[in-house]
PyMOL CGO cylinders between C-alpha atoms (Angstrom):
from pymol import cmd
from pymol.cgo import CYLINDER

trace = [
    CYLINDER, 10.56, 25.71, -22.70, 7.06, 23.36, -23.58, 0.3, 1, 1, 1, 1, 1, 1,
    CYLINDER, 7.06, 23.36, -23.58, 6.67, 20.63, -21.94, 0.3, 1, 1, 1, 1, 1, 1,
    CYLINDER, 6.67, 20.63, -21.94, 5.45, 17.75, -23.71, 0.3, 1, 1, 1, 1, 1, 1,
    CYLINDER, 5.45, 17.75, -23.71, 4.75, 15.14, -21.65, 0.3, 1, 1, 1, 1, 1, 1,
    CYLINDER, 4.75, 15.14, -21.65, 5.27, 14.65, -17.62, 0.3, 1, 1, 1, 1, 1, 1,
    CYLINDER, 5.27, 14.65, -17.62, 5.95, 11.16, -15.55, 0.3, 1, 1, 1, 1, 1, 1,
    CYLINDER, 5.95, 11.16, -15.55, 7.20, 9.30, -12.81, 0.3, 1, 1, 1, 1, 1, 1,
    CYLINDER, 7.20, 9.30, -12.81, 6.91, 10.77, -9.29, 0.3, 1, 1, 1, 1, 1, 1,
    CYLINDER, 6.91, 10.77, -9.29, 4.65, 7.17, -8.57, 0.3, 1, 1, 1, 1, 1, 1,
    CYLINDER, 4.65, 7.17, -8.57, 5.84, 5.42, -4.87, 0.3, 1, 1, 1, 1, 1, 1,
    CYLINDER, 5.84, 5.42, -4.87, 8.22, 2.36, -5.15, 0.3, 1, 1, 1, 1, 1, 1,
    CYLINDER, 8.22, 2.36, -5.15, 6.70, -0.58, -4.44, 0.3, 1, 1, 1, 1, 1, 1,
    CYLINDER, 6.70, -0.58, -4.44, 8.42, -3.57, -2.99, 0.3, 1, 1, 1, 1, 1, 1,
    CYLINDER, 8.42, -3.57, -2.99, 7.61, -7.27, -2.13, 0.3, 1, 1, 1, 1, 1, 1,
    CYLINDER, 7.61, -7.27, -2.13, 7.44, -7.52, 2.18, 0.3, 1, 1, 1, 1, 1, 1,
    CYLINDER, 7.44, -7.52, 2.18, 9.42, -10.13, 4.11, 0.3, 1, 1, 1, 1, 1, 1,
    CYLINDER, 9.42, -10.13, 4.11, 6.28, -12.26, 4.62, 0.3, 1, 1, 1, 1, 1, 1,
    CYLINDER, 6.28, -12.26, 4.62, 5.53, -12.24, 1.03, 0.3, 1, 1, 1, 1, 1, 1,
    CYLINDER, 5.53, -12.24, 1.03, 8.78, -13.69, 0.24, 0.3, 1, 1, 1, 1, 1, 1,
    CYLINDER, 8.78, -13.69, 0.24, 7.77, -16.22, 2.82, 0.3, 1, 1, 1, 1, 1, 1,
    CYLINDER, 7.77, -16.22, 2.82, 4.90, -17.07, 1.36, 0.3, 1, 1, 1, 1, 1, 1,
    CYLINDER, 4.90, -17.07, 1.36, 5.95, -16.93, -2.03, 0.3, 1, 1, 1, 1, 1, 1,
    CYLINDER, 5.95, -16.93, -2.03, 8.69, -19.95, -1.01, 0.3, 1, 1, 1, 1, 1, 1,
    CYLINDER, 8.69, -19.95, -1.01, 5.87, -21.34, 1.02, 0.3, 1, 1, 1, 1, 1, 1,
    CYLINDER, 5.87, -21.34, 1.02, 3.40, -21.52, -2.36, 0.3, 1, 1, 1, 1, 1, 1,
    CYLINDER, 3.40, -21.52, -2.36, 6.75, -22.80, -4.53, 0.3, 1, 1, 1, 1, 1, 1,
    CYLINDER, 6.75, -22.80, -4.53, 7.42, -25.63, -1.80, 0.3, 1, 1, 1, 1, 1, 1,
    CYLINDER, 7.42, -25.63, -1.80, 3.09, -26.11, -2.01, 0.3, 1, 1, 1, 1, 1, 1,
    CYLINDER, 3.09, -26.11, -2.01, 3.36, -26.19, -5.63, 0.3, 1, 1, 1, 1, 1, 1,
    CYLINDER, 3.36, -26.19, -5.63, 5.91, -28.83, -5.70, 0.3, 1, 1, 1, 1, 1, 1,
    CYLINDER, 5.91, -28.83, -5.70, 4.15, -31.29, -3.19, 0.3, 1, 1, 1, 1, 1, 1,
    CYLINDER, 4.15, -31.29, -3.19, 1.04, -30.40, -5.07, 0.3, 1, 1, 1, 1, 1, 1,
    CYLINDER, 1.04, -30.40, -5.07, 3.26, -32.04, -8.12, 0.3, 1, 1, 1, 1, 1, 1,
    CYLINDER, 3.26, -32.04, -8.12, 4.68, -35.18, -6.28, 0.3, 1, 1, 1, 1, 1, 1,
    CYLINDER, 4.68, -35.18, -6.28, 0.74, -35.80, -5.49, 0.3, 1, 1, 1, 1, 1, 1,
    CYLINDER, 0.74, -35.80, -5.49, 0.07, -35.79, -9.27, 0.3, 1, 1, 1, 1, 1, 1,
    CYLINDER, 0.07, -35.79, -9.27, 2.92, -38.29, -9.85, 0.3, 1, 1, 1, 1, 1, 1,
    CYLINDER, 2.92, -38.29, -9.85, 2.19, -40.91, -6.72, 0.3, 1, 1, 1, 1, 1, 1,
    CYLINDER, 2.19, -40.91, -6.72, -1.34, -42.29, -5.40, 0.3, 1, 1, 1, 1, 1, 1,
    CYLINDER, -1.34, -42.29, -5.40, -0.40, -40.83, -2.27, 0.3, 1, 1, 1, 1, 1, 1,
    CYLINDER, -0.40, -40.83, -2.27, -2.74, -37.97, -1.00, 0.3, 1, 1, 1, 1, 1, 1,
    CYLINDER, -2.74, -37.97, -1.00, -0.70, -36.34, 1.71, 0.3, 1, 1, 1, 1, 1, 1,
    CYLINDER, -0.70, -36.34, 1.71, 1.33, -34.19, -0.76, 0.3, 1, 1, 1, 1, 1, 1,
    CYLINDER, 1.33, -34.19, -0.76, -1.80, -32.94, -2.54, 0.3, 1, 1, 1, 1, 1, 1,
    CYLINDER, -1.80, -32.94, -2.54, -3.52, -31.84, 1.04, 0.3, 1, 1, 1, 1, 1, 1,
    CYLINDER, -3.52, -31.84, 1.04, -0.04, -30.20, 1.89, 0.3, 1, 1, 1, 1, 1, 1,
    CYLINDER, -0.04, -30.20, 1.89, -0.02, -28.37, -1.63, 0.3, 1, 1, 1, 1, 1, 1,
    CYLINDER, -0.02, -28.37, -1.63, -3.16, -27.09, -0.94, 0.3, 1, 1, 1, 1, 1, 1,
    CYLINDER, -3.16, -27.09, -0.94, -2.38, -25.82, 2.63, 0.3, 1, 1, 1, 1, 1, 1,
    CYLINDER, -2.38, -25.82, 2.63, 0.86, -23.84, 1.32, 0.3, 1, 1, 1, 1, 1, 1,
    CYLINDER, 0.86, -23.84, 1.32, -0.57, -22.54, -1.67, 0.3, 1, 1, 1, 1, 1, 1,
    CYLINDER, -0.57, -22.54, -1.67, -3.56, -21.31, -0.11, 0.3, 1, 1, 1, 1, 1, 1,
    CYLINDER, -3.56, -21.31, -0.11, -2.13, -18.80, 1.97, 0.3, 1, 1, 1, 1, 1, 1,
    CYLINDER, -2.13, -18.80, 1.97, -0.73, -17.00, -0.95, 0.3, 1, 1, 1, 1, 1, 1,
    CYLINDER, -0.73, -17.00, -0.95, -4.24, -17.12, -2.87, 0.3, 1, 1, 1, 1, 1, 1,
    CYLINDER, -4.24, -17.12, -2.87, -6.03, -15.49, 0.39, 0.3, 1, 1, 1, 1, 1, 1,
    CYLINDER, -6.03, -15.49, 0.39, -2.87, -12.89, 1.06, 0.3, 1, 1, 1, 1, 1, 1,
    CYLINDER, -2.87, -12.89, 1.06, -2.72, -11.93, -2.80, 0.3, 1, 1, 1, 1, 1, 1,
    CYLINDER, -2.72, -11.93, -2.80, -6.52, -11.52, -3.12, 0.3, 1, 1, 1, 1, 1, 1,
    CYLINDER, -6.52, -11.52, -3.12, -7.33, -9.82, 0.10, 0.3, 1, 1, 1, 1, 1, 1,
    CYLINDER, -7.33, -9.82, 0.10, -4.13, -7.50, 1.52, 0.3, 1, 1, 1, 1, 1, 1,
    CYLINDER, -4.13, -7.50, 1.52, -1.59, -7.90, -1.61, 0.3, 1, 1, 1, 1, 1, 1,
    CYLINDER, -1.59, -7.90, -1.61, 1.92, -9.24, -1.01, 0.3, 1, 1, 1, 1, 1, 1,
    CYLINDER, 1.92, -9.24, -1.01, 3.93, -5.34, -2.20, 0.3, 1, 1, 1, 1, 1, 1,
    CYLINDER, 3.93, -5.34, -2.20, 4.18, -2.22, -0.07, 0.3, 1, 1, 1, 1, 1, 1,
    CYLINDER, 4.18, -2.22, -0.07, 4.76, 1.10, -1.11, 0.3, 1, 1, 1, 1, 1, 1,
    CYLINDER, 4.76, 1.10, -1.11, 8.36, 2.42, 0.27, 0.3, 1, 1, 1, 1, 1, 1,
    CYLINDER, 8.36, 2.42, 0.27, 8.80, 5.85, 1.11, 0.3, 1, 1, 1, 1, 1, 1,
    CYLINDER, 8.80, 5.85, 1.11, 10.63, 6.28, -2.17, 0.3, 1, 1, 1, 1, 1, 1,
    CYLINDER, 10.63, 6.28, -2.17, 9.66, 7.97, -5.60, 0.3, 1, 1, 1, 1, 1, 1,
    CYLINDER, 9.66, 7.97, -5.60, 10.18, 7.34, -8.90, 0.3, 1, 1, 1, 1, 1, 1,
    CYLINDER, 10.18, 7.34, -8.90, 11.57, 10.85, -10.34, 0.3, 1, 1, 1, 1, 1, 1,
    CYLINDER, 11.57, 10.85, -10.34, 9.62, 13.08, -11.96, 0.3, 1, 1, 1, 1, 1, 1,
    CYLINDER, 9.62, 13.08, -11.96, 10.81, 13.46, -15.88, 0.3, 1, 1, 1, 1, 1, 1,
    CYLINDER, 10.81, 13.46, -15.88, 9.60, 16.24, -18.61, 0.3, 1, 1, 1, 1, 1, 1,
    CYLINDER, 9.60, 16.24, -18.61, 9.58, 15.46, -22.10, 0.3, 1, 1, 1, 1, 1, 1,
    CYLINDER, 9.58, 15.46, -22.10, 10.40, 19.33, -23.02, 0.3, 1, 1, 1, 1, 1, 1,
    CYLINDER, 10.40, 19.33, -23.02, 10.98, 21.36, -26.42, 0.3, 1, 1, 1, 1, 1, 1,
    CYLINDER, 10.98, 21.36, -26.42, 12.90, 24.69, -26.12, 0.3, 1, 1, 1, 1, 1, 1,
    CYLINDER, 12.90, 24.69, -26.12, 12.45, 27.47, -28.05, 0.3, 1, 1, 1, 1, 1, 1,
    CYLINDER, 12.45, 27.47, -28.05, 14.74, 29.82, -29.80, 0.3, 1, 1, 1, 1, 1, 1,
    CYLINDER, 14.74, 29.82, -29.80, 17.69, 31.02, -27.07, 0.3, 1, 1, 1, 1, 1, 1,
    CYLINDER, 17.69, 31.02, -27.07, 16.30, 29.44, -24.10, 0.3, 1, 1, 1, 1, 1, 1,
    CYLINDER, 16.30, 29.44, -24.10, 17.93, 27.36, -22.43, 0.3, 1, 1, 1, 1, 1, 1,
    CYLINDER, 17.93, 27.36, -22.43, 17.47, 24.54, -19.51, 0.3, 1, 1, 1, 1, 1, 1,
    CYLINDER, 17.47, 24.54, -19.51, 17.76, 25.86, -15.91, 0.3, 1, 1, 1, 1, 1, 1,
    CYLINDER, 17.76, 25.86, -15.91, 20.33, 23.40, -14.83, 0.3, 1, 1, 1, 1, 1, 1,
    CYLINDER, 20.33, 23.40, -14.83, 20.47, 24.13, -11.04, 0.3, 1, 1, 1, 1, 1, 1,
    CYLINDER, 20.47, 24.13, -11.04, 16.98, 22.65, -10.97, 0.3, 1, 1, 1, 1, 1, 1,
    CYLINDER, 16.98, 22.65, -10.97, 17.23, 19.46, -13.84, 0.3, 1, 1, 1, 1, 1, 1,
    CYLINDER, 17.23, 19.46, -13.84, 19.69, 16.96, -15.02, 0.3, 1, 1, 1, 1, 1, 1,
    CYLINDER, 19.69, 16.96, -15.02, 19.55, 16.21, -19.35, 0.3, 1, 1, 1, 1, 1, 1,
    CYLINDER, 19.55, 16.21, -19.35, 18.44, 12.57, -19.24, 0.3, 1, 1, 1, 1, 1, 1,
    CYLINDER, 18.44, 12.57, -19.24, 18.14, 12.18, -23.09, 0.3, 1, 1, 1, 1, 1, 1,
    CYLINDER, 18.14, 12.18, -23.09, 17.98, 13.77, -26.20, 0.3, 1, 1, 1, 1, 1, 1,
    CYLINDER, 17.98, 13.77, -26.20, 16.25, 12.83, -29.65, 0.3, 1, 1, 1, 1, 1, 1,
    CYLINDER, 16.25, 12.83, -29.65, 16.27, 15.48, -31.80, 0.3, 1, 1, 1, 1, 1, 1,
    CYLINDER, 16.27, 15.48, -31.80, 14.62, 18.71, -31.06, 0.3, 1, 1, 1, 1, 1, 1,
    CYLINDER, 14.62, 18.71, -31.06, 13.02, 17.35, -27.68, 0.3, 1, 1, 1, 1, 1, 1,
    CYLINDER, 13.02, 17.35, -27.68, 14.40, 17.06, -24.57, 0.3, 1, 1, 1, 1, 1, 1,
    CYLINDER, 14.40, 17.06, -24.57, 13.82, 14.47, -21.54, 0.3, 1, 1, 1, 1, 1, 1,
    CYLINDER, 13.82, 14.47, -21.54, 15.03, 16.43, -18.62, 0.3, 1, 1, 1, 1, 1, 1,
    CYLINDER, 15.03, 16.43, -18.62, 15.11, 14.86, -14.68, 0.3, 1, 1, 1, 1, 1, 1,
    CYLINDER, 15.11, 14.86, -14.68, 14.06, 16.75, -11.74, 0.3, 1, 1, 1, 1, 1, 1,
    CYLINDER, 14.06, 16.75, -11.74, 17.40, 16.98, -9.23, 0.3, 1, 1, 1, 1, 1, 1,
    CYLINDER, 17.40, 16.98, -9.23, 16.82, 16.13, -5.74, 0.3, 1, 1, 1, 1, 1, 1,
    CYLINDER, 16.82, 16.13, -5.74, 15.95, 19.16, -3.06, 0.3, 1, 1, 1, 1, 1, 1,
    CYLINDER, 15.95, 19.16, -3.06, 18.91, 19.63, -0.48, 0.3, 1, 1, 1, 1, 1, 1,
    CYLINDER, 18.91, 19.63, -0.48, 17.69, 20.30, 2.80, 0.3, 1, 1, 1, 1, 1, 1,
]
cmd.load_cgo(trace, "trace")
């Protein structure tokens, strides 16, 4: 068996509970920050500004996503030569296209 080409393996990353929050916060900002634009009132534009900054600083600074404990799995782009064959205690067939194979990793039982 040659291997061709290797990926995945990378950690899942996810969006936290308080970057949801200030995701909504920054949507509800970006809507007063709109009303402002439309009126001659300037309270919505200073309360636009305070919601949507939070998510400028948080995005710039510490980032909004997490890494999980999870994976991505690990997949080989593989050729096989004459009479071999994939070990299939140790990989799943994901795909085929023609003569190469994309083959998954299976998960360890402990």
């Amino acid at each position: 068996m040659d291997v061709l080409n290797t990926y995945g393996g990378e950690a899942v990353r996810s969006v936290t509970w308080w970057g949801w929050l200030l995701i909504t916060l920054a949507l509800i900002g970006l809507a007063a920050f709109r009303a402002a634009l439309d009126g001659d009132d300037g309270a919505p534009l200073v309360c636009g500004i305070v919601l949507i900054a939070p998510l400028i600083i948080v995005g710039l600074t510490v980032g909004i996503r997490h890494d999980t404990e999870k994976t991505t799995p690990i997949r080989h782009e593989v050729t096989l030569r004459p009479g071999a064959v994939i070990d299939a205690t140790k990989y799943d067939i994901v795909e085929q296209r023609g003569a190469i194979y994309v083959i998954e990793e299976r998960e360890v039982a402990e």
